[in-house]
C-alpha positions in Angstrom: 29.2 41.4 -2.9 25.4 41.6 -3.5 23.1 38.6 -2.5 22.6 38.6 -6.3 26.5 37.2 -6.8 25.9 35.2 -3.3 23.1 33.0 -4.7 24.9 32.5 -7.6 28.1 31.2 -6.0 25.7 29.2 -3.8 23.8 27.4 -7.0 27.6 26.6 -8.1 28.4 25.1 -4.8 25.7 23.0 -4.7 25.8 21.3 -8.3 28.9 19.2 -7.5 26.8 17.5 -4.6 23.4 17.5 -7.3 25.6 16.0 -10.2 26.7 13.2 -7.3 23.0 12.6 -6.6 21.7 12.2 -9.7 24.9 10.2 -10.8 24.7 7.7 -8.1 21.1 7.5 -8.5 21.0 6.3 -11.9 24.2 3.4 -11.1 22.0 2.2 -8.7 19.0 1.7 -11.3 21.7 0.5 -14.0 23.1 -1.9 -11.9 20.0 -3.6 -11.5 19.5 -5.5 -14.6 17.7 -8.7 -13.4 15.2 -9.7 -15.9 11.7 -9.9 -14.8 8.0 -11.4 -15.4 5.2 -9.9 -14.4 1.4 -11.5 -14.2 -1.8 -9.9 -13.4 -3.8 -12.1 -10.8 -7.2 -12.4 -11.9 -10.9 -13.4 -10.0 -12.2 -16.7 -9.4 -14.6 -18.1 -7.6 -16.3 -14.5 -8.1 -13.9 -13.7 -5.0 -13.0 -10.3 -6.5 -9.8 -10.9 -5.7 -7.0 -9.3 -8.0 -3.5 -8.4 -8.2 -0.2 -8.4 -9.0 2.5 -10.4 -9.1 7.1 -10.0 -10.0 9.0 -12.7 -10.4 12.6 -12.4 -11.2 15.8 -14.7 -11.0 19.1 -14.3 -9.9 21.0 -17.8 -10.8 18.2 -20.3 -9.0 17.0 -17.8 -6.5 13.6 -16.7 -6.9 12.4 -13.4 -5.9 8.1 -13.4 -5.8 6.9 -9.8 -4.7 3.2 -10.3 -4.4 0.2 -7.4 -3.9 -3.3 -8.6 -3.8 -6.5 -7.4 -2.5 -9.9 -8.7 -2.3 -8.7 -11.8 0.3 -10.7 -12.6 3.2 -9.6 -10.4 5.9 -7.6 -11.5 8.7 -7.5 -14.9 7.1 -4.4 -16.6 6.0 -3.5 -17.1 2.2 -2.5 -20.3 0.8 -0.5 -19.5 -2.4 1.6 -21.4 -4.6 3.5 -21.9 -8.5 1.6 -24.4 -9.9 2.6 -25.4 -13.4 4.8 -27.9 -15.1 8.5 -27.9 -15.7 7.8 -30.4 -18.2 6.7 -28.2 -21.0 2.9 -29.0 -20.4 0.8 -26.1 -21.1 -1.6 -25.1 -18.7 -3.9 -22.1 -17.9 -6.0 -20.3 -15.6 -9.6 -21.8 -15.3 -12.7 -20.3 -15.8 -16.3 -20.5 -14.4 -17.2 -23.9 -16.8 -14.1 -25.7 -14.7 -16.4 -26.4 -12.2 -17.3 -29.9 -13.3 -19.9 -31.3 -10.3 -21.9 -27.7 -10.5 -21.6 -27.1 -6.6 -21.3 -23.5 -7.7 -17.5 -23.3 -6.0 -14.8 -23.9 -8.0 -12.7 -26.3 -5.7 -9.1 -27.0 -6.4 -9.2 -30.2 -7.5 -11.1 -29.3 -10.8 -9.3 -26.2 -11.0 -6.0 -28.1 -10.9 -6.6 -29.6 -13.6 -6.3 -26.4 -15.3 -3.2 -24.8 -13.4 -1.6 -27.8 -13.1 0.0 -29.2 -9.3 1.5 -27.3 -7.1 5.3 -26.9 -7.6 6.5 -24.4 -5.4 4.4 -23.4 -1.8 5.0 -19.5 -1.6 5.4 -19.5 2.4 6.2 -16.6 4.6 9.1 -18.9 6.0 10.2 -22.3 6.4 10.5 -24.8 3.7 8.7 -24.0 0.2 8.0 -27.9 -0.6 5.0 -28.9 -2.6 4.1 -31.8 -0.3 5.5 -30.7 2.7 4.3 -27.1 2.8 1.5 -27.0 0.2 -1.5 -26.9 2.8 0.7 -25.3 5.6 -1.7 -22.4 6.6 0.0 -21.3 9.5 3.2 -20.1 7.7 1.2 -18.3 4.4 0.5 -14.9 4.6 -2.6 -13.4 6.4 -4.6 -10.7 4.8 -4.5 -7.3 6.6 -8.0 -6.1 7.7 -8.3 -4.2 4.4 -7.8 -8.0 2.7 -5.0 -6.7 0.7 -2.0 -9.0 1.2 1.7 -7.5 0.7 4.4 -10.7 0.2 8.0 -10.4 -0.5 10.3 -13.4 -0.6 13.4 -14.5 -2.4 14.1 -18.8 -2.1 16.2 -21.1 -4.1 14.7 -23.3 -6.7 15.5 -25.5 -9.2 17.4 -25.0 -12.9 13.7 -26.4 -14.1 12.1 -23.9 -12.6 14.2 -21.2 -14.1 14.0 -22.8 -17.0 10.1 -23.0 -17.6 9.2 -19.6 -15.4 6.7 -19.1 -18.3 5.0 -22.5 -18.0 4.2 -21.5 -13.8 1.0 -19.7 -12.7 0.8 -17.9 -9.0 -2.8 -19.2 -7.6 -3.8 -17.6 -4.4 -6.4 -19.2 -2.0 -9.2 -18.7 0.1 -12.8 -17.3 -0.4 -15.8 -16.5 1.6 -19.3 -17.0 -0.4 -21.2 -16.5 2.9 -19.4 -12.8 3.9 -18.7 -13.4 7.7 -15.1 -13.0 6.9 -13.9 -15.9 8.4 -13.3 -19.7 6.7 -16.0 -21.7 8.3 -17.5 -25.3 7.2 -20.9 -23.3 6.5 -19.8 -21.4 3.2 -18.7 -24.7 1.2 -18.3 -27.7 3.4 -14.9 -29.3 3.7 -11.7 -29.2 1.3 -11.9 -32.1 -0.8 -7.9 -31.7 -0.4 -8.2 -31.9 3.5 -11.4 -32.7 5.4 -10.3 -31.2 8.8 -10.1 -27.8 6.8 -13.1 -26.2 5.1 -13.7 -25.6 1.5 -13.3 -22.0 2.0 -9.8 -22.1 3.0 -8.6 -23.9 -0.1 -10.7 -23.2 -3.0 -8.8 -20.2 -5.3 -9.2 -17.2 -4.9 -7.3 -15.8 -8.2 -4.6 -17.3 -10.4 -2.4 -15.7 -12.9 -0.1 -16.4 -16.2 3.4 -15.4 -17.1 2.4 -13.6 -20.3 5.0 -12.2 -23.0 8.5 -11.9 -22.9 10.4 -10.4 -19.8 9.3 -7.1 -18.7 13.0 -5.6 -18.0 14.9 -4.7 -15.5 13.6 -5.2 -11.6 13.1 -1.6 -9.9 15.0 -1.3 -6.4 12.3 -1.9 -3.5 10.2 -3.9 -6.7 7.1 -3.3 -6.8 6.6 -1.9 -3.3 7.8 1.1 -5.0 4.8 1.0 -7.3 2.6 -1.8 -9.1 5.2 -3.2 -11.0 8.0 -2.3 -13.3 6.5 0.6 -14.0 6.3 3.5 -11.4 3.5 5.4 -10.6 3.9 8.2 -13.3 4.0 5.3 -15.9 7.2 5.5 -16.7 9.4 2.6 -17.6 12.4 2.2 -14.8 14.7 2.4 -18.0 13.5 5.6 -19.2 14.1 7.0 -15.7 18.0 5.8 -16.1 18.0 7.4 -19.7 16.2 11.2 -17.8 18.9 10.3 -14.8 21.8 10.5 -17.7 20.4 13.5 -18.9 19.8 15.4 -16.1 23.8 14.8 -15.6 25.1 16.0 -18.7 22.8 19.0 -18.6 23.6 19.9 -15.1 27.4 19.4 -16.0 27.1 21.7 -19.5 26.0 24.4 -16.8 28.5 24.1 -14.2 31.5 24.8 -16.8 29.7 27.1 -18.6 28.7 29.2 -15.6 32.1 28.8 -14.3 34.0 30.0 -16.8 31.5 32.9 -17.3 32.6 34.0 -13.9 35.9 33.9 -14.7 36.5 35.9 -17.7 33.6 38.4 -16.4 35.6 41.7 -15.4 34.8 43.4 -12.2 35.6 47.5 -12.5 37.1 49.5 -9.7 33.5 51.3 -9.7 31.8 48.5 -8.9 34.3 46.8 -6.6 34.1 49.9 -4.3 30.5 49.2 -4.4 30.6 45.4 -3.8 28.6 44.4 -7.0 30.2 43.2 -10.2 28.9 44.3 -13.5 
């Protein structure tokens, strides 16, 4: 038998395990069929700040995957929903929010834009507005790059469900002096909290839930890219539909191949010879 007939045989052994793995791949993708929203996180405070942000629900659970950059390094991140489940329309504030002309946007005149705090997105613990909304010590801390990678399912109320539209994701904490730390220096004290300065509480970036859903939530979210999208640009659903195809095309070759083989005659010449013609 010639190395020729060898590979062959070999490609025909292997697409059983092939068809598996691109089968299973894509029941993994279609299974997944959580709807969810995402919002771009945009500068304030001339932070240049950015990211982005998933959210997605699962009854009332709540899963937030946040990436960000631009943070003060090493420095802890207050971030929060802020919003109403009331219906109340509210939106991200601009430079003109600044109402006393300090040139910092604190967050008591930006709230007045993005509304009060409804959820506090901690790293653990309790995600209470009142309890938890100034709890430094348990929000995420910038890596010394100032990006900020958060992940972090909690329950939440039918309301909150409900108006997921209506909520904005507003991250905190700026540093107009550059010495990458939150000092009293920069901007004085918090008008929220005098024992903490300005710096640590003023925002850094807020974002809306724009549109309708943006489909189905990729496995690993957007740790596997920047959002629902991967890298390539191609929509997780599109990757089921080339996952589906793959399969039917890989299982029109495996019969066809097969059966080729088997009504292919092999002479006495070339049996003697160890090849088939």
């Amino acid at each position: 038998m010639t190395s020729q007939r060898v590979g062959r045989l070999a490609v025909l052994a292997a697409l059983p395990a092939a068809l598996l793995t691109v089968a299973g791949s894509a029941s993994v993708f279609a299974e997944e069929d959580t709807p969810a929203y995402q919002i771009d996180l945009e500068q304030l405070n001339d932070s240049g700040s950015k990211g982005t942000v998933l959210l997605s629900a699962r009854g009332t659970e709540l899963t937030v995957w946040i990436k960000s950059e631009g943070m003060v390094p090493g420095q802890p991140s207050a971030q929060h929903l802020h919003g109403s489940t009331e219906g109340h329309d509210f939106v991200c504030p601009d430079d003109s929010a600044d109402t006393n002309g300090d040139g910092i946007l604190n967050n008591t005149e930006a709230t007045v834009h993005y509304g009060d705090i409804n959820i506090a997105l901690t790293v653990s613990g309790d995600t209470d507005a009142a309890k938890s909304g100034l709890a430094v010590d348990r929000m995420p801390v910038a890596d010394k790059e100032g990006k900020i990678s958060y992940k972090r399912t909690i329950p939440v109320s039918q309301d909150v469900i409900d108006h997921i539209k209506d909520l904005h994701v507003v991250q905190h904490g700026i540093d107009p002096n550059g010495n990458d730390t939150y000092d009293f220096e920069g901007a004085g004290k918090s008008e929220l909290d005098p024992n903490l300065p300005q710096e640590a509480t003023a925002p850094t970036n807020c974002g809306e839930v724009k549109g309708a859903a943006v489909g189905s939530v990729p496995v690993g979210g957007i740790e596997t890219g920047s959002g629902p999208e991967g890298a390539a640009g191609l929509s997780w659903r599109a990757l089921i539909g080339t996952g589906a195809g793959a399969l039917a095309t890989a299982a029109g070759v495996f019969v066809v191949t097969r059966r080729w083989m088997e009504a292919r005659p092999v002479t006495a010449a070339a049996a003697e010879s160890g090849s088939a013609e």
